[in-house]
Wavefront OBJ file of the C-alpha trace (Angstrom):
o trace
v 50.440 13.632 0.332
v 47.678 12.932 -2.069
v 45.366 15.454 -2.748
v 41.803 14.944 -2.485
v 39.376 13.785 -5.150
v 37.364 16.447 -7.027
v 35.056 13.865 -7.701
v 33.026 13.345 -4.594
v 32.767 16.811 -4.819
v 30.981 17.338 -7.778
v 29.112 14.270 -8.156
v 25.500 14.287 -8.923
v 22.872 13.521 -6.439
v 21.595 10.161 -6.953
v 18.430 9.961 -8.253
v 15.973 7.723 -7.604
v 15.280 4.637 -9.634
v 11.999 4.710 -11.307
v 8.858 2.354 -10.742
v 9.233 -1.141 -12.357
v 6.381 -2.517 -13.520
v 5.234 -6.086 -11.598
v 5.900 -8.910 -14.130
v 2.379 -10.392 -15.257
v 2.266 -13.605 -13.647
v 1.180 -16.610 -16.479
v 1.036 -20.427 -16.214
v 4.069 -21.454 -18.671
v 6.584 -23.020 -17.307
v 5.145 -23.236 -13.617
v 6.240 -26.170 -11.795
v 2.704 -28.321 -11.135
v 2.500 -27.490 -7.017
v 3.904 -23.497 -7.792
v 0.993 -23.672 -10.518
v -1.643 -24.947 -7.868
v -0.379 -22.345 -4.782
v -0.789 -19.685 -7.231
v -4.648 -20.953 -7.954
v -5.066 -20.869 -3.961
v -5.726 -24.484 -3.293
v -2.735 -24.330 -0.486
v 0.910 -23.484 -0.222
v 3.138 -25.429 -2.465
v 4.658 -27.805 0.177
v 0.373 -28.916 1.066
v 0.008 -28.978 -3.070
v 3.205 -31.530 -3.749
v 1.321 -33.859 -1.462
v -2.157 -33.559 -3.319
v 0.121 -33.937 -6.607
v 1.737 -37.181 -4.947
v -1.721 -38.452 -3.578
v -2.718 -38.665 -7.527
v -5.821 -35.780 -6.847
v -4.367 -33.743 -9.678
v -4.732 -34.093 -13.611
v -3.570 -32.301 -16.303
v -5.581 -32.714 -19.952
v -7.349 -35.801 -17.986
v -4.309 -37.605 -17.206
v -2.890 -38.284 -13.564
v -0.236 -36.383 -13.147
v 1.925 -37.382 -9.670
v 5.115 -35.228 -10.057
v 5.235 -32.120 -8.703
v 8.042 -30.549 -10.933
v 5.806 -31.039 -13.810
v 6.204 -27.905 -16.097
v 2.756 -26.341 -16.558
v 2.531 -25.788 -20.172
v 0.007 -22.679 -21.855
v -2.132 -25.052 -23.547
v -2.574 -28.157 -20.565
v -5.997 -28.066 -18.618
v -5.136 -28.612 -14.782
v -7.846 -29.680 -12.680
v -8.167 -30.829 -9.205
v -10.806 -32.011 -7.382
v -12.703 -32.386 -10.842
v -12.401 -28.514 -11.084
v -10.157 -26.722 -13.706
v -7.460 -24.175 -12.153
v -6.674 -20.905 -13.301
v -4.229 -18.470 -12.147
v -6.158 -15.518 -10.769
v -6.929 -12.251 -12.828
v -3.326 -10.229 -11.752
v -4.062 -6.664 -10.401
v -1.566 -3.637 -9.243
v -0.722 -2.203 -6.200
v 0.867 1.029 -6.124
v 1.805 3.185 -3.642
v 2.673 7.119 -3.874
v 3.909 9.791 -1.155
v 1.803 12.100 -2.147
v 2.257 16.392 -2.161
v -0.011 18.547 -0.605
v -2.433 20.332 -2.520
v -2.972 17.747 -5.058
v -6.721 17.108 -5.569
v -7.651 13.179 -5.378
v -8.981 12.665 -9.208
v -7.695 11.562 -12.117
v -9.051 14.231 -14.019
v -7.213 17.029 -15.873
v -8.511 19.734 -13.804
v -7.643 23.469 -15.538
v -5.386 25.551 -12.477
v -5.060 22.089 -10.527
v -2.945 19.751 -9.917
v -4.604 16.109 -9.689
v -3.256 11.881 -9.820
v -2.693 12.736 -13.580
v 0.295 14.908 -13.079
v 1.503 12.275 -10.947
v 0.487 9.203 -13.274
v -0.004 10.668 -16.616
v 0.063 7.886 -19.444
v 1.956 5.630 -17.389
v -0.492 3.599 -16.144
v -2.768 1.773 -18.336
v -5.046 -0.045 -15.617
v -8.282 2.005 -14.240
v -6.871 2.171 -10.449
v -8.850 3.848 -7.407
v -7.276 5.279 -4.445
v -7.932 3.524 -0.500
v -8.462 5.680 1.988
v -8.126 8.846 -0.159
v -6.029 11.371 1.407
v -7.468 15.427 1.248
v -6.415 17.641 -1.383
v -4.356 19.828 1.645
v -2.892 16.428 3.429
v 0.782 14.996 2.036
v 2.310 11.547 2.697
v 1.049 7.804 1.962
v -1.954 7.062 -0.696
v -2.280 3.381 -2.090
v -4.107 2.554 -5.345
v -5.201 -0.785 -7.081
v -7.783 -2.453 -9.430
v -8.226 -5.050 -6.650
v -11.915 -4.603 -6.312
v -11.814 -7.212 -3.389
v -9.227 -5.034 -1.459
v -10.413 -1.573 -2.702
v -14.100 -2.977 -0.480
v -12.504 -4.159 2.654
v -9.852 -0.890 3.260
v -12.881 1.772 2.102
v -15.596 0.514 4.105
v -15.744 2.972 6.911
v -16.033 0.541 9.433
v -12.222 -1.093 8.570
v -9.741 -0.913 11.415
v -6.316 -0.822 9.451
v -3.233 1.409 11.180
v -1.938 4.505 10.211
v 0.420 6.860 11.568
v -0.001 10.578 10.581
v 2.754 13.511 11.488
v 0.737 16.597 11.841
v 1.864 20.289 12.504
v -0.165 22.291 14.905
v -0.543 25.755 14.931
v 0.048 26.341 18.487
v 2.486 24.405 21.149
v 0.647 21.495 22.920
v 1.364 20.019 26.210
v 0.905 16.047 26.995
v -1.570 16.445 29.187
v -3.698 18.473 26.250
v -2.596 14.987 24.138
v -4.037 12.631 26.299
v -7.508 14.460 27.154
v -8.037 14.541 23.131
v -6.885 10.783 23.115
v -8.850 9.968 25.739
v -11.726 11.723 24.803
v -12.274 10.067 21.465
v -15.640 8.682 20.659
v -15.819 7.997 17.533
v -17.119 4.475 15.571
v -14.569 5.727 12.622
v -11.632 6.253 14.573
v -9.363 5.093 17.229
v -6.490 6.732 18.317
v -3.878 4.444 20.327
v -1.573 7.111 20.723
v -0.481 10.375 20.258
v 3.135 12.127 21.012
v 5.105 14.990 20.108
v 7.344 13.947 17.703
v 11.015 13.223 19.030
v 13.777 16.212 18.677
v 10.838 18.802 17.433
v 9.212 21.508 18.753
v 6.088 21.120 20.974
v 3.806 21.959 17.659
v 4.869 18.818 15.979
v 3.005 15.423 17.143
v 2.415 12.059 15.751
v -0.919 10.169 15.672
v -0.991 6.651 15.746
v -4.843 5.647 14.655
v -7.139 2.589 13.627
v -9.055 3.384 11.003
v -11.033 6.470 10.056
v -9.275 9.166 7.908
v -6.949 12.250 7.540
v -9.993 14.348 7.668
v -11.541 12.413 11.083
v -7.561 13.428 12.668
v -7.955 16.666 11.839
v -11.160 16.924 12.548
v -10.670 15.780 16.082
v -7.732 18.484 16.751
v -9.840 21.571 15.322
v -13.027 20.334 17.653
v -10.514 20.747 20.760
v -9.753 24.424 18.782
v -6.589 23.686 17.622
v -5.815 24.806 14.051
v -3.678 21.463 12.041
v -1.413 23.612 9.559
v -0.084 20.213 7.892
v -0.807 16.983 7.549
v 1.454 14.123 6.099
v 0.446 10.219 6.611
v 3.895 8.401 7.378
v 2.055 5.025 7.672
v -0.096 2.979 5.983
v -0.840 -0.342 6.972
v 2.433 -1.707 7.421
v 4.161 0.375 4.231
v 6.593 3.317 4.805
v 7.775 5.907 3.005
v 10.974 4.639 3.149
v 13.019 5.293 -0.064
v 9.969 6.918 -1.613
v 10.455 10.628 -1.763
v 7.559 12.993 -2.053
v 5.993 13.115 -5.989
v 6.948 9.478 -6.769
v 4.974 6.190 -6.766
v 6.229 2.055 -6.856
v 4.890 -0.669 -7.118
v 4.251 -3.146 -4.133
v 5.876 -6.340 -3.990
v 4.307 -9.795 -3.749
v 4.824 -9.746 -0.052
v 4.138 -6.463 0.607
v 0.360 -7.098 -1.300
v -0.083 -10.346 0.950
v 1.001 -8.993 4.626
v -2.054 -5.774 3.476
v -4.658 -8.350 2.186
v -3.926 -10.365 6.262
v -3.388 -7.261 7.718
l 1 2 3 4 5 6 7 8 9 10 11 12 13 14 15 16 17 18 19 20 21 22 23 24 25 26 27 28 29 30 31 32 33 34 35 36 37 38 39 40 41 42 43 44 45 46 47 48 49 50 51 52 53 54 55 56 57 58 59 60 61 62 63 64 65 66 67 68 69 70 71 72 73 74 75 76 77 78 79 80 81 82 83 84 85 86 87 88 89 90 91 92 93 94 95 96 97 98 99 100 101 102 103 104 105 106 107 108 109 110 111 112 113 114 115 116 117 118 119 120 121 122 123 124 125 126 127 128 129 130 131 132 133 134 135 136 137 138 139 140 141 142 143 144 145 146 147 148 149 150 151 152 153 154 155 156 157 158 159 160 161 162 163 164 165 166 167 168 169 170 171 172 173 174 175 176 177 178 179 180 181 182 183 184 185 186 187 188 189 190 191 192 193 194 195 196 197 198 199 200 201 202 203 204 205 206 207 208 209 210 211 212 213 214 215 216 217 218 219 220 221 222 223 224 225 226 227 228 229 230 231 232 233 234 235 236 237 238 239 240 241 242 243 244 245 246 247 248 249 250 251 252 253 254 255 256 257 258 259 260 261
């Protein structure tokens, strides 16, 4: 009978890969219609046709073929305008601790983003939708001053999901007269429940725009006290393989489904 390995008992906890950097996107080597997508003039199946329809030059010359490679140096133009490859920005995404303040200062008895970040990002970012120095979970940043507009404005409608501890049992019925008695222009709560296999303190809080601050705020104006906060949900992006203290980067589809969300 064999005995059993000693090494699954000793074996270190995995840890969890750190944040790779997006690749910066350039125009060398681009096949012509990747080149053009890239530009926004249309996906690359619409741009192949342009190419084939002879609408596209590169240094003045007609080019027709589509897996032409895009060299450093060539001038692409179409339409009589000359394409370039939009400025690339960052999208990163961090679960958050509570009681970190929302600043990238070096605050003295604090912590702040810079114990988070320190020198490891280069880029000027800002947070969206800035989460309270006492509330945990989901925080996005960029340099996307496009994106950073639409998700601040106070009038955006983007989902979020946030698990909040109570400091008292609630019952449903006490859920759905605060649901239902939301009037608010900044917020919109679609639903809220207790959260499943927890006690009657724990509920979740599905909402349309607004903020941590306008959930709790809502709970404390029906004089219940919100112990914790933690946003599980942020416009489509999880916290999924993204324990609390650590950041990553978005992927290209994750930073097109939030720009159509």
């Amino acid at each position: 009978m064999k005995k059993p390995s000693r090494k699954k008992f000793f074996s270190k906890k995995k840890k969890p890969n750190p944040p790779s950097f997006p690749k910066t996107q350039n125009q060398e080597n681009l096949r012509l219609n990747k080149f053009m997508a890239h530009c926004g003039i249309d996906n690359r199946r619409a741009c192949e046709v342009l190419i084939q329809k002879g609408l596209v030059t590169v240094n003045d010359e007609i080019v027709t073929e589509s897996a032409y490679r895009v060299k450093k140096e060539d001038v692409v133009k179409y339409d009589g305008k000359v394409l370039k490859l939009p400025q690339q920005h960052i999208y990163i995404l961090l679960n958050k601790p509570k009681g970190y303040i929302p600043s990238f200062e070096a605050i003295e008895g604090e912590k702040t983003f810079k114990n988070v970040f320190g020198e490891k990002i280069k880029t000027p970012i800002v947070p969206l939708n800035i989460l309270a120095k006492e509330s945990a979970g989901l925080q996005l940043f960029s340099d996307d001053e496009l994106l950073i507009k639409k998700i601040n404005q106070p009038t955006q409608q983007l989902k979020f999901i946030y698990h909040l501890i109570l400091s008292q049992s609630i019952s449903n019925e006490d859920l759905q007269k605060i649901q239902s008695g939301i009037k608010s222009n900044s917020i919109n709560i679609s639903s809220i429940s207790h959260v499943k296999d927890k006690s009657q303190e724990e509920v979740g809080v599905e909402v349309k725009g607004g903020s941590d601050q306008d959930v709790k705020n809502t709970f404390e104006q029906n004089g219940i006290e919100v112990k914790k906060i933690d946003r599980v949900f942020f416009a489509g992006l999880t916290k999924k393989d993204l324990p609390r203290g650590r950041f990553r980067f978005l992927t290209e589809k994750e930073v097109i489904f939030l720009k159509h969300f």
